[in-house]
C-alpha positions in Angstrom: -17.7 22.9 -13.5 -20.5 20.6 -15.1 -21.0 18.6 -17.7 -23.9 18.6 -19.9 -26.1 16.2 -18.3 -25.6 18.1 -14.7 -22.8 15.7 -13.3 -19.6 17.8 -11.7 -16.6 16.9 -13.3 -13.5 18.1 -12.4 -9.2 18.1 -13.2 -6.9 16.8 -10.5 -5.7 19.7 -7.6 -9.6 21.2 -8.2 -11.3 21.7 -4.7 -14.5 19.9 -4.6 -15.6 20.8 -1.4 -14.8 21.5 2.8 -14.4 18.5 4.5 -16.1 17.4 7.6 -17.0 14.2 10.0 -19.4 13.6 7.9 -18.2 14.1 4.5 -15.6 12.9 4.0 -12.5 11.9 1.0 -12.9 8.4 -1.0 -11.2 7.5 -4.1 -9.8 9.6 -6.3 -9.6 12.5 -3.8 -7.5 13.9 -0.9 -8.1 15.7 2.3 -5.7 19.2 2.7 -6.8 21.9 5.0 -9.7 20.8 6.1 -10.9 20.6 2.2 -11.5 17.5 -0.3 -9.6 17.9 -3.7 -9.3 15.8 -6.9 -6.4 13.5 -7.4 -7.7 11.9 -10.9 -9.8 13.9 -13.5 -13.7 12.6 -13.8 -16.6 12.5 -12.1 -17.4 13.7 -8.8 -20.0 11.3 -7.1 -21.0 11.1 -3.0 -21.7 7.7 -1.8 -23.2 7.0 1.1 -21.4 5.0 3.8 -22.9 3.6 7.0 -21.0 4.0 10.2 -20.6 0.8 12.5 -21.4 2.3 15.7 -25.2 2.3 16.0 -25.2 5.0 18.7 -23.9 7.6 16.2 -27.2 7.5 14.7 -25.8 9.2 10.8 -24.4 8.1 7.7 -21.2 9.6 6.3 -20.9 10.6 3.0 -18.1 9.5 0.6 -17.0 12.1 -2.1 -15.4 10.1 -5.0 -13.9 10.9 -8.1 -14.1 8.2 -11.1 -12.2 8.5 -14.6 -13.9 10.3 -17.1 -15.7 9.2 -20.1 -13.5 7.5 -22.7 -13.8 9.1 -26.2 -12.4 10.2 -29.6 -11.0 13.6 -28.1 -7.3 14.3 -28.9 -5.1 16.7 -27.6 -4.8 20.1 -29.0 -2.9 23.1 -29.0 -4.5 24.9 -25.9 -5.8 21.7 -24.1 -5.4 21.1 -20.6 -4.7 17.8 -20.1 -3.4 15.4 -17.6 0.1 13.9 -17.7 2.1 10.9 -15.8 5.6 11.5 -15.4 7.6 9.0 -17.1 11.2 10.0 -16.9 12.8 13.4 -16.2 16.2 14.6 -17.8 17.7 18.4 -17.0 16.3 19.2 -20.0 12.8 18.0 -20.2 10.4 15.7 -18.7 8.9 12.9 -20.9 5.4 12.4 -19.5 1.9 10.0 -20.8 -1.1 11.9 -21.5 -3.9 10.1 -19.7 -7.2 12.7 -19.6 -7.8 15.6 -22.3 -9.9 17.5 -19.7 -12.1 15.0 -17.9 -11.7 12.7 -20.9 -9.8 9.4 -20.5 -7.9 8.7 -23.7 -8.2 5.2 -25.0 -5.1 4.9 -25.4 -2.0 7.5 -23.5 0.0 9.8 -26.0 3.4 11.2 -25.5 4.2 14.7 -24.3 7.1 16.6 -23.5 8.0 19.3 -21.1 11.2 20.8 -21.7 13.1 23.2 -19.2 12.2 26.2 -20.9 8.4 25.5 -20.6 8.3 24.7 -16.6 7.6 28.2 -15.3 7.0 31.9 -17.1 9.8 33.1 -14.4 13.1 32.6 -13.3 13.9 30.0 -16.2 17.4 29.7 -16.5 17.3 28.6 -12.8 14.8 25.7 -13.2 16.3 22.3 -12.0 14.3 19.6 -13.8 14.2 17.1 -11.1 13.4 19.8 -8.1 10.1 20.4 -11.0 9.0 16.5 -11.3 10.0 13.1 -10.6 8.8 9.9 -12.5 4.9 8.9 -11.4 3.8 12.1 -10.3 0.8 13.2 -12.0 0.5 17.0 -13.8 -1.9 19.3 -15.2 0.1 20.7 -18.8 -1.4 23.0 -21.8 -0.9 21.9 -24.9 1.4 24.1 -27.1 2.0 22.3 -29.9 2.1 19.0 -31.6 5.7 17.7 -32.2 7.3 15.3 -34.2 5.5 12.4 -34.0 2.6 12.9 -32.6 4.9 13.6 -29.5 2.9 17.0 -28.1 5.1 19.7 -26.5 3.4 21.1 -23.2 3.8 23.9 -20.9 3.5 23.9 -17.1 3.9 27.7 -17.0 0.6 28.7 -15.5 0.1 28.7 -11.8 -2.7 26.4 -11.7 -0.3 23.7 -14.0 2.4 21.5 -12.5 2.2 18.7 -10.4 -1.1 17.9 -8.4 -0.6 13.8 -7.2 3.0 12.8 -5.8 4.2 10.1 -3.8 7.7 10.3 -1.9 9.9 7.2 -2.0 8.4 5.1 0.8 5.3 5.6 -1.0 3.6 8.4 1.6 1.4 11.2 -0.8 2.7 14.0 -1.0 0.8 17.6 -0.2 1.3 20.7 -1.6 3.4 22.9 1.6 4.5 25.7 -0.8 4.6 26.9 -4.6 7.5 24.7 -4.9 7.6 21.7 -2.1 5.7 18.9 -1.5 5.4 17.4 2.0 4.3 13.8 3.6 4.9 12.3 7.3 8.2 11.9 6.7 9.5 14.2 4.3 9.7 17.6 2.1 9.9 17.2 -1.2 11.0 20.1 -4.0 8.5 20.0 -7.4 6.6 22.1 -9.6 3.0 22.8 -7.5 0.5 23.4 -9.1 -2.1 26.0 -7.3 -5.0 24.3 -6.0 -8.2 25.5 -7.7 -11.2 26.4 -6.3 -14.6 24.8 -7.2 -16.5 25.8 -10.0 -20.3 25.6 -8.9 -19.1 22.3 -7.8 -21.6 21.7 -4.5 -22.4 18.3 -2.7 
């Protein structure tokens, strides 16, 4: 996707583009099958980066993503937005919302994702803590605003859920199924959300 004055922007879990030896992942961005996606919703820039060895004769490029724009845009119902986990109960997770879109919030809102909202399948199975765990960073619809200005979200679609996790000795996490998570060291059960393809997103 682009924004009005041609910059891609993009949501975190979006696929920006194939990875190679010389393009490679900066901030803001991960490498998972051999292709660069967004961790963090914003800008996608490519930076240059000299190698050392002089025989190689090339430069790499750097794809990063920064935080988008801050503005006056608020969450409503039917927003995508993007959430940090904040505490999970068997009920619901409380989470922050951080990005309306590729928008940075001035200041984080609360959200909530209760048990019924996880998944459009299978709900009376869903385990909240095998769906999200506190830091990991989601992709939620807005389906209402709650008491409070506390919004209630939905994680239902396939493209919603977690995108960014970290396991407890702080390795990322990448997405090995619909519902795990792995690192070096360890599998991990959440709520995946399905990687999305670009969307005339080319470096």
């Amino acid at each position: 996707m682009k924004s009005s004055n041609g910059h891609i922007v993009c949501v975190p879990g979006q696929r920006i583009c194939e990875a190679s030896e010389k393009l490679i992942a900066g901030e803001g961005t991960y490498t998972f099958n051999k292709y660069i996606y967004a961790s963090l919703a914003g800008h996608v820039t490519v930076v240059p980066q000299e190698v050392v060895e002089p025989s190689c004769g090339y430069v790499n490029q750097v794809v990063k993503v920064t935080l988008g724009r801050q503005g006056t845009v608020m969450p409503e119902a039917g927003s995508v937005v993007t959430c940090r986990v904040l505490s999970v109960n068997p009920n619901q997770a409380t989470v922050s919302i951080i990005c309306v879109g590729p928008n940075k919030l001035h200041s984080p809102v609360s959200g909530t994702v209760k048990k019924q909202n996880v998944r459009d399948h299978q709900i009376d199975t869903v385990e909240m803590y095998n769906c999200f765990r506190p830091d990991d960073i989601i992709l939620a619809v807005v389906l209402s605003l709650g008491d409070l200005r506390n919004y209630e979200l939905s994680t239902a679609g396939t493209e919603l859920g977690v995108v960014t996790s970290y396991c407890e000795e702080g390795h990322p996490l990448v997405p090995a199924s619909w519902t795990t998570m792995k690192c070096k060291c360890r599998t991990e059960r959440r709520k995946v959300a399905k990687v999305m393809p670009p969307k005339n997103a080319s470096t």
